[in-house]
C-alpha positions in Angstrom: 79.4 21.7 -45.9 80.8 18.7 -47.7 84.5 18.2 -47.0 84.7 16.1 -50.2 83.5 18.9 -52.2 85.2 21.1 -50.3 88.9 19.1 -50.4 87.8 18.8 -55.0 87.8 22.2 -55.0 90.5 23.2 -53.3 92.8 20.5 -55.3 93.2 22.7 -58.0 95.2 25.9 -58.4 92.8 28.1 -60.7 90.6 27.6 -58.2 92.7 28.6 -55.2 93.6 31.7 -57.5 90.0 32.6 -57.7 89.5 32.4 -54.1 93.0 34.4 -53.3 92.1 37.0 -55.6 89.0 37.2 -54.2 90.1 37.5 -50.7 92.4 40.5 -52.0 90.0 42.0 -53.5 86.3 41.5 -51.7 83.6 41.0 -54.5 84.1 40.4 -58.1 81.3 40.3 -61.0 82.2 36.4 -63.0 84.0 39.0 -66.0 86.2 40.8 -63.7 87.2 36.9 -62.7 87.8 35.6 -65.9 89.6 38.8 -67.2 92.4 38.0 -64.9 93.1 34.5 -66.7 94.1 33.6 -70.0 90.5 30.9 -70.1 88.0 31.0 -71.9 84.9 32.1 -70.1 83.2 28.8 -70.0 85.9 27.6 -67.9 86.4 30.1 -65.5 82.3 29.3 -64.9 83.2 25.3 -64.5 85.5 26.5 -61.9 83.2 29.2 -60.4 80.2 26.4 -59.9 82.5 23.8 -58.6 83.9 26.4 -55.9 79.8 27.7 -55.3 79.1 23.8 -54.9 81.5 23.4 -52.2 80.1 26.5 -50.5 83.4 28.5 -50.7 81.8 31.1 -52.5 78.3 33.5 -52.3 76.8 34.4 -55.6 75.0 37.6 -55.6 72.9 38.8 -59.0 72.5 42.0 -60.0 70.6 42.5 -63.3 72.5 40.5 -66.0 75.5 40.2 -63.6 77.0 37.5 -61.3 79.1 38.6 -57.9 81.1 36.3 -55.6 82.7 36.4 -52.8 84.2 34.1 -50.3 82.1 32.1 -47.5 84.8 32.7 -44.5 82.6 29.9 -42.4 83.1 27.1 -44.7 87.0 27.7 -43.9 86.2 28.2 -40.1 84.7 24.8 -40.4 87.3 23.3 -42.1 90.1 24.9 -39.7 87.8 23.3 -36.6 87.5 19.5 -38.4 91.1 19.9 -39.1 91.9 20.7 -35.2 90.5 17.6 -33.6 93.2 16.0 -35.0 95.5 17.5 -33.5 94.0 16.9 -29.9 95.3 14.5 -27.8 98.8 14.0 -30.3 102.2 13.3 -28.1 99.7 12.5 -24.7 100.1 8.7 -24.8 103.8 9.6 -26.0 105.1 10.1 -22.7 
């Protein structure tokens, strides 16, 4: 995991769509994704790649097809890196 990658990626909201729909909804073929904006297809795979290259999402081909879903480690990971630093606030405050 690369938090820079994974911080781009989450900076924009297409992207965070993607992934929300995709948590609603399990698996979706690249179409299905792009179907649900008004972008051209060509964006919707810019987005898709940059989300892929951060390891949010798992591609899966079938024949001609493309399937993602969301990596639920990469936001265990993020969740735990987040935690430490939280450790240890209002100890010295006392």
């Amino acid at each position: 995991m690369s938090l820079p990658n994974v911080f781009k990626a989450l900076s924009d909201p297409i992207r965070r769509d993607i992934l929300m729909m995709l948590k609603k909804k399990g698996e979706m073929s690249a179409g299905d994704i792009a179907s649900e904006f008004e972008l051209s297809n060509a964006t919707i795979s810019y987005h898709l790649s940059l989300l892929k290259k951060a390891d949010l999402l798992f591609e899966n081909r079938q024949q001609k097809y493309i399937y993602y879903k969301i990596n639920v480690s990469v936001f265990e990971d993020i969740v735990l890196w987040c935690m430490q630093f939280n450790e240890g606030v209002g100890k010295n405050d006392e």
